[in-house]
N, C-alpha and C positions, 0 to 999 in steps of 0.2 A: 382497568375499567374500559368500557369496550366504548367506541364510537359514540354509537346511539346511546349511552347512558351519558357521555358527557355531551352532546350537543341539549340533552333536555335535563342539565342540572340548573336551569333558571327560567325552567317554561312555567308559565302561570296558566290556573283555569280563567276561563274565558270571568271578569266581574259587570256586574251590573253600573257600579256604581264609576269604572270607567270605560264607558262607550267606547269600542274603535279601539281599543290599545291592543298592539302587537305584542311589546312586551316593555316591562318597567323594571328597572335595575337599577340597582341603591351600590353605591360605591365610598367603601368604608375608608376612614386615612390611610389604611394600610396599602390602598387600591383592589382591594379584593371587591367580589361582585357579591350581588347576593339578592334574591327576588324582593320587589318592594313594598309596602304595604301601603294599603288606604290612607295611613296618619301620614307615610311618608309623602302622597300625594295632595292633602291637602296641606301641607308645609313645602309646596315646592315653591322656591325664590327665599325663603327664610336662610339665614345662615348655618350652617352644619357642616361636618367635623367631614370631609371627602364630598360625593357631588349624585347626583341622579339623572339618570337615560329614560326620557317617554318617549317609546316610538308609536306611531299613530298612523291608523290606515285611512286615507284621504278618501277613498271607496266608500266609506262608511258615513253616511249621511248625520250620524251623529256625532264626527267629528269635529266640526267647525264649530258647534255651540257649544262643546267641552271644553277649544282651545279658548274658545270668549272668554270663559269662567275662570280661568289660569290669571290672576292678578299680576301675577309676575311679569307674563310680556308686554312689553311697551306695544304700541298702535305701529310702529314698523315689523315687529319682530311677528306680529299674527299677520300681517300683510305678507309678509315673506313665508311662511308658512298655510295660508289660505286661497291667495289669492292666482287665478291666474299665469303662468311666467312662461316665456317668450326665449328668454337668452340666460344665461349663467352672470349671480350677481353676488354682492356680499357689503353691508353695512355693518357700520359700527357707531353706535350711540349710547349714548347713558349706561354704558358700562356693558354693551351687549352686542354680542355677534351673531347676525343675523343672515338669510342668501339662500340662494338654490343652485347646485352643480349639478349640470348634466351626466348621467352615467347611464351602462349598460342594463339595459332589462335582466333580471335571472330566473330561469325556470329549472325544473328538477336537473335536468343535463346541463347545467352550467349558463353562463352569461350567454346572451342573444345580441344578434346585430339591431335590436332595436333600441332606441335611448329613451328616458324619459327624465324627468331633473325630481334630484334629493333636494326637500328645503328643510330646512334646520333655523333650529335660535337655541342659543348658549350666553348663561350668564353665569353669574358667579359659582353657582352652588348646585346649575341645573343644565342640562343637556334635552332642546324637544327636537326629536326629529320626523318627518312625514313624507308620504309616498304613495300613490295611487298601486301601482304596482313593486312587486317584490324588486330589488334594486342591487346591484354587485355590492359596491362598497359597503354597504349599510350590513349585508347578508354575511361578506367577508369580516367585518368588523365584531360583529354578532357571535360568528363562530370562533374567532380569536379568544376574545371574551369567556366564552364557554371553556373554552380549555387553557383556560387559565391566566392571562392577559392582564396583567393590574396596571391600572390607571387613577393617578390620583386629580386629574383636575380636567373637566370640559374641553381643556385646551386642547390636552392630549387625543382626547377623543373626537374632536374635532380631525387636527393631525392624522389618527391612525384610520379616519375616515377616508381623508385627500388622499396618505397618501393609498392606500389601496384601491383607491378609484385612480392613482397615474400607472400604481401595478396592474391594471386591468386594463388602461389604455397602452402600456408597455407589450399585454400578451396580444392584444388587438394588432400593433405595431410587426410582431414578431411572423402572425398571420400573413399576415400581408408581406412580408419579408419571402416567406417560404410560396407565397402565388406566385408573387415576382420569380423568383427562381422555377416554377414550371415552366410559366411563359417564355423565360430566358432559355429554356430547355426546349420549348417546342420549336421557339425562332431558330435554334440550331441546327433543328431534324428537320429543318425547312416546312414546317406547316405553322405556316406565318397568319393563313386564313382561320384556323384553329386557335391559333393564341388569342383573336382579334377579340373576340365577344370577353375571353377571360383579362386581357390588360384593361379594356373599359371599365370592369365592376371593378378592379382592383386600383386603376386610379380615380375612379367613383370612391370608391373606401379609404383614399391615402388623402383625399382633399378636406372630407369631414371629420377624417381623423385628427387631421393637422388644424382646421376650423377649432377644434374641440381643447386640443391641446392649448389651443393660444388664447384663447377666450378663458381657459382657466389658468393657465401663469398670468396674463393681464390681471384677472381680478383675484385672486389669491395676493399678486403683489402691492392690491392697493392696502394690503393691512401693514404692509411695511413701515409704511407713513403716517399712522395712525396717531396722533396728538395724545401727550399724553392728559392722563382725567386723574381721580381722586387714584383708584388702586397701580400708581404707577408698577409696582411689581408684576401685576396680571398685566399691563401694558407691554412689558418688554418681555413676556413669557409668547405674550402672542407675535407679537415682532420678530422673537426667535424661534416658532414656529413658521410663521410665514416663509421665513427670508430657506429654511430649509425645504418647504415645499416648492417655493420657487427654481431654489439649484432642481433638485429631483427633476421637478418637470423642465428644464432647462436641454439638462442632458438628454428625455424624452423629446425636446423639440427637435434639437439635432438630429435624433436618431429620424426623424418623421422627413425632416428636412431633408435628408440622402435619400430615404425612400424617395418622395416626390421626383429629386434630379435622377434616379437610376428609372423611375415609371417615365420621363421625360424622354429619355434616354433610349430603352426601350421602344417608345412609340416614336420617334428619329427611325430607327434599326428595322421595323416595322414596317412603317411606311415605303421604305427605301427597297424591302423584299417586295412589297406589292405593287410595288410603282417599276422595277422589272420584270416583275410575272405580267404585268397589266403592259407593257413595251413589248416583252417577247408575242405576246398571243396578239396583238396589235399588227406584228411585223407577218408573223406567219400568216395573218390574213390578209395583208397588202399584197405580201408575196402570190398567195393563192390567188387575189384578183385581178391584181396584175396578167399570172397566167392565163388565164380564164377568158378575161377581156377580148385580145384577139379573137377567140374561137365563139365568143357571144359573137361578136360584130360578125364574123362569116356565117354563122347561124342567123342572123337577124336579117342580112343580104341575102340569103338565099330562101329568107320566107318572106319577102316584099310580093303581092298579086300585082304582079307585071308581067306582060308580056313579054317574048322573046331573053327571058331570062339564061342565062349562060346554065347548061346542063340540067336544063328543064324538062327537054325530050330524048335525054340519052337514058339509056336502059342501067349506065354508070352510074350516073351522078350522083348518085346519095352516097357511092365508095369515094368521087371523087371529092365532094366537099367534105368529107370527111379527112383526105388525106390534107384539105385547105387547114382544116378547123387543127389538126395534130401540126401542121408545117406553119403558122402562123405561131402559136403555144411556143414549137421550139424556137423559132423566132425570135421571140419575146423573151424567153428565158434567156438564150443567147443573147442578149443586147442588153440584159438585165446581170449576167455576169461579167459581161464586157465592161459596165460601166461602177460595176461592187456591188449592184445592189444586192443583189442575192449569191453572192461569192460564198466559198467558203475560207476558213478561218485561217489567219493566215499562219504556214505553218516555219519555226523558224528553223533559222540553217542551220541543218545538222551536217554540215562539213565538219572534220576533223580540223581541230585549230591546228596551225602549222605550229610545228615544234618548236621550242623556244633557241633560238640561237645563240650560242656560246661562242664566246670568240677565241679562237684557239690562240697557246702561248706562241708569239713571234719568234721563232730559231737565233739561238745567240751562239754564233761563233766569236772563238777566243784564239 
């Protein structure tokens, strides 16, 4: 079966009767997937034998008065799915997991550096999830699913949501891994001015990334602690979900966390190249005006309008302040290596070290 036949063995035609859905998927006990029908949408929140996926395009102006009509969501769970959001969050009440996680935008060529946040709400028997634009995880999760992926409970899907959005902040991470190491490359070849614009965007993208990471292990981990309610089993399904999203993204923090200190590091090593390029070019123009100076100030002497000026009416004078203006310079350069300033580098003794002395054996007469 080629590709494109299994990416579209659960594409539905566009329906009337529901506005805005990307796509609906019914998930039998066995966890197999299978496109959903009308009945199965007007029984969503009822109890049933495996669970169901509405994804829903927030773009669509008729989606917010179809999530109304869903009985099933409690007044937090369409808040979290309708409303406005700001930062990465995730509630649990009356038996229902509700939130929005930041992730990467996706277009035809793969995830994009822009973010926007998945909101979701999951209950017993039902999965809704919603997005203005096309979304990594969601997209990743989607195509799992198509090719074959069984899943018997929201939890899971939940799960194989997270974590594919930390495997997405992991290839983010990886990125940035490999900039760092240009820039590590360019500081070497000494174009340290070159690397500059590239370590900025790259620690610009290690701050948000690591922002991004910590804001979702915080609130991923507050399901750990989650009180238990009536279906204590689905309590500690999600608890043991949680606590493994948390290591995943755990080990993702670390790896974010060296990034930072070796971008830290880096812009140390950086600064230290340009703060010598910026001392050498510094020096070579002290040196030059220093030279210089003398031979201004015999220039600037010999064009005062005074009278009786020294070599004013000699037929010489413009050879002879000229020889003032070169014998001043050297002057100056003299008394500026006399004293190191402009010396050259000192260079060390290359004498031959004297040979190592062995002490010969003392003559023993017998």
């Amino acid at each position: 079966m080629s590709p494109a036949m299994i990416s579209d063995r659960l594409a539905q035609a566009p329906r009337a009767d529901i506005p805005g859905r990307l796509w609906f998927v019914r998930f039998n006990g066995a966890g197999e997937a299978e496109p959903g029908t009308a009945e199965d949408f007007e029984n969503i929140g009822a109890p049933r034998e495996g669970f169901l996926w509405l994804h829903m395009d927030l773009a669509d102006v008729r989606t917010r008065p179809l999530l109304a009509r869903i009985a099933a969501l409690s007044e937090d769970a369409r808040d979290s799915l309708c409303d406005p959001v700001d930062h990465q969050h995730l509630e649990y009440s009356e038996g229902m997991v509700s939130g929005a996680l930041l992730d990467y935008e996706r277009d035809l060529g793969g995830p994009t550096s822009r973010t926007d946040y998945v909101r979701f709400a999951a209950g017993a028997s039902f999965f809704i999830s919603a997005r203005r634009l096309p979304m990594d995880s969601v997209e990743a999760a989607h195509i799992a699913i198509n090719r074959g992926a069984r899943l018997t409970s929201p939890i899971d899907l939940f799960e194989m949501l997270t974590d594919a959005l930390i495997d997405g902040l992991a290839r983010k991470a990886a990125e940035l891994g490999a900039a760092f190491d240009r820039v590590e490359d360019r500081i070497i070849d000494q174009r340290g001015r070159q690397a500059r614009p590239a370590l900025s965007a790259a620690r610009r993208d290690a701050v948000r990334l690591a922002r991004q990471i910590s804001g979702l292990s915080s609130t991923v981990a507050r399901l750990e602690t989650i009180e238990e309610e009536v279906d204590e089993q689905r309590d500690n399904d999600l608890r043991d979900a949680a606590a493994r999203l948390v290591q995943h993204a755990a080990a993702l923090t670390q790896d974010v966390t060296s990034l930072q200190e070796r971008a830290r590091l880096l812009q140390d090593e950086l600064n230290a190249i340009l703060s010598l390029e910026t001392n050498d070019r510094l020096y070579a123009l002290t040196v030059t005006t220093m030279l210089l100076l003398p031979a201004t100030f015999v220039t600037g002497y010999f064009g005062m309008n005074t009278k009786n000026l020294l070599f004013a009416e000699d037929e010489n004078g413009t050879f002879y302040a000229t020889i003032l203006c070169v014998l001043a310079s050297a002057t100056a350069l003299f008394l500026m290596r006399r004293w190191g300033l402009a010396g050259a580098p000192e260079i060390e003794d290359q004498r031959p070290a004297a040979p190592e002395r062995r002490d010969r054996p003392a003559d023993r007469s017998f």
